[in-house]
N, C-alpha and C positions, 0 to 999 in steps of 0.2 A: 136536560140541563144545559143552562146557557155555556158561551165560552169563559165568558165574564165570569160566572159560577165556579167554575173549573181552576183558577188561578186565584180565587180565594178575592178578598176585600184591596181592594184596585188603588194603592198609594199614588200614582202620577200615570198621567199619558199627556205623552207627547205627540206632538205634529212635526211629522220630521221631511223635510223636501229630499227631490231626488239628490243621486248621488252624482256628480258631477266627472270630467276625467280624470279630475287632478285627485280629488277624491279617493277615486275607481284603486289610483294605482296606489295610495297609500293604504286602500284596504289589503289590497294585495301584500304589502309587508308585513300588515298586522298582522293577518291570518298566517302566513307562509313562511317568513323570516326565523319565528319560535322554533318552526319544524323542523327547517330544514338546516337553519345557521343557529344554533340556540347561542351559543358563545362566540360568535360574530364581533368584531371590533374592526369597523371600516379604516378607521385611522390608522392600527395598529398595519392594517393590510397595506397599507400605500403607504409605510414608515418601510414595511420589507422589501415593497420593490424599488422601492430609492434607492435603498441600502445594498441590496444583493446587483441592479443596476449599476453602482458606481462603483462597487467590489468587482464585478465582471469587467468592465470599462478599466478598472486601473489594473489589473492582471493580464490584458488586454495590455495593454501600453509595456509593463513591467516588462515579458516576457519580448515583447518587439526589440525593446531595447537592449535586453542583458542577451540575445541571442544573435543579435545585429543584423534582425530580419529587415529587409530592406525593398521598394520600391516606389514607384511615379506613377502621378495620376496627374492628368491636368484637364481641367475642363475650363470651357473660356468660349469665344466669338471667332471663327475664322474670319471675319470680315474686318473686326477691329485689334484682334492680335492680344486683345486683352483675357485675362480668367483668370483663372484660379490653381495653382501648383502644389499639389500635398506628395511629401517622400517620406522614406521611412516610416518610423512608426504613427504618424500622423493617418498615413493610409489605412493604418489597424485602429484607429481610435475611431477616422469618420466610418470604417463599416460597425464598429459596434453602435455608433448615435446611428443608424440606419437601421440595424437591429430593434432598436431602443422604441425608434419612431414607428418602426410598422408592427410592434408589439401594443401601441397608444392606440395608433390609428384602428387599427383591429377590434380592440378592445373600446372604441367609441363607436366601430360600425357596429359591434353585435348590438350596445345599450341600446343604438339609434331604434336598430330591428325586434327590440323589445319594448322600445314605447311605441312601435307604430302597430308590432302584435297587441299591446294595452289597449290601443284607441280602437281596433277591429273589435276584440271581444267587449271594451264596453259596450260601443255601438249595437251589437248584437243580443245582450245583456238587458239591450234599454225598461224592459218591463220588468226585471227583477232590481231595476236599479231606482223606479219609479216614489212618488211621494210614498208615506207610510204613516198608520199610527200604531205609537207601542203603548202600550198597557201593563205598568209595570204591578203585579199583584205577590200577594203571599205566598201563590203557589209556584211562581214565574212568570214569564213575559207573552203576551198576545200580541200579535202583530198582527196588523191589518194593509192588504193595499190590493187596489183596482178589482173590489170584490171578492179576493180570499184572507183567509186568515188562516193562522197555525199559532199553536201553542208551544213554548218550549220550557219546559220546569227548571228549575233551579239547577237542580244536578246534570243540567247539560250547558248550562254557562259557564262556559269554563274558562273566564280569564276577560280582563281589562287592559286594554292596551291606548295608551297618550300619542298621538302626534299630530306635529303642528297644527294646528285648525279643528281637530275632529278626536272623540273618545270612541273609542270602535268597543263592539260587545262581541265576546265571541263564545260561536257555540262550538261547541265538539270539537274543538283543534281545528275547523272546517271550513268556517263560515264565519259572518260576523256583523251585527247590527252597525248604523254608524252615526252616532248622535254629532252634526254640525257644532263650534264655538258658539254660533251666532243662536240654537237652540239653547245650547244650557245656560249663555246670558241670559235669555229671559224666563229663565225660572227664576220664580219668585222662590224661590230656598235651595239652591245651587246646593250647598252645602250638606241641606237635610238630605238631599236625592243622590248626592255619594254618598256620604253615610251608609245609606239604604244597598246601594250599588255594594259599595263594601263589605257590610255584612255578610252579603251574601256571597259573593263572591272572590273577595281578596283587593286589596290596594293594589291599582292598574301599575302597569310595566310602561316607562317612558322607552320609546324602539326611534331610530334615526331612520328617516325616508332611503330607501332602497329600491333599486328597479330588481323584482322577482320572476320568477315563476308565478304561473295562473292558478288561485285559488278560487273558490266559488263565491258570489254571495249570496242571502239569505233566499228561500225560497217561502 
């Protein structure tokens, strides 16, 4: 029996190009975000560290002043006599924005060390990230690239997921197909081929671009 046979009467196959970096890492949310953040609210996260930030910073301040903690700092030029003079509670306010900054700073060098772990494992990845064709049928999807194929049935798609650019398909909480904007504008019946999508599998989940953890893709 063919593979075509296998996955029942063949409603759409696409041509789907490789997956690109920027791509790579949004598959990476698709797949891994559900998992491991399922109730994630990025905005909500950076409303609390404002918040608990300028609550610490003004207890900070409060407590300098109602205890009448006191002293000098000066930093400046010994050659021009000029700088800068902070006393009292000022001293207490610049060590918390220093507090403040190398909790930022930090927190921008691990993202950096996580896009540049993104760009190693795609590059490493490049054959499972390579062109594809899917084949979407009755019984589930065929995938085809650089000479293999594998079959995944229906009841291992488990879930649609939207962002920016790209509808990602994912199997088993795992993995995850990734159809390009630029592919499903030229389908000639966009619409019919959700539909179909949804039937089967549920109306996709819109997820906001996040730098993750490494999830796999399709094999």
């Amino acid at each position: 029996m063919s593979l075509e046979a296998e996955i029942g009467a063949v409603h759409y196959t696409l041509d789907v190009p490789a997956l690109d970096e920027a791509g790579y890492a949004k598959l990476q949310t698709a797949v891994m975000m559900p998992v491991l953040y399922p109730r994630r609210r990025p905005l909500l996260n950076i409303a609390i560290v404002l918040v608990v930030s300028a609550f610490v910073g003004g207890m900070v301040g409060y407590l300098a002043s109602k205890w009448s903690l006191s002293g000098q700092m000066w930093i400046g030029s010994l050659e021009t006599g000029e700088g800068w003079a902070l006393g009292g509670s000022e001293i207490f306010l610049a060590a918390a924005g220093l507090v403040l900054f190398a909790f930022i700073l930090a927190l921008m060098l691990v993202r950096l060390n996580h896009r540049r772990m993104l760009r190693r494992l795609h590059d490493a990845s490049s054959r499972l990230l390579a062109p594809l064709t899917l084949s979407f049928g009755e019984g589930g999807i065929l995938s085809r690239s650089e000479g293999k194929a594998s079959i995944n049935p229906w009841p291992r798609v488990t879930g649609l997921r939207e962002m920016p650019g790209y509808l990602f398909i994912l199997i088993d909480h795992a993995t995850a197909f990734w159809l390009p904007e630029s592919t499903l504008a030229n389908l000639p019946d966009r619409d019919g081929f959700m539909r179909f999508l949804q039937d089967r599998i549920g109306p996709p989940a819109s997820i906001a671009p996040q730098d993750v953890p490494q999830g796999a893709p399709p094999g």
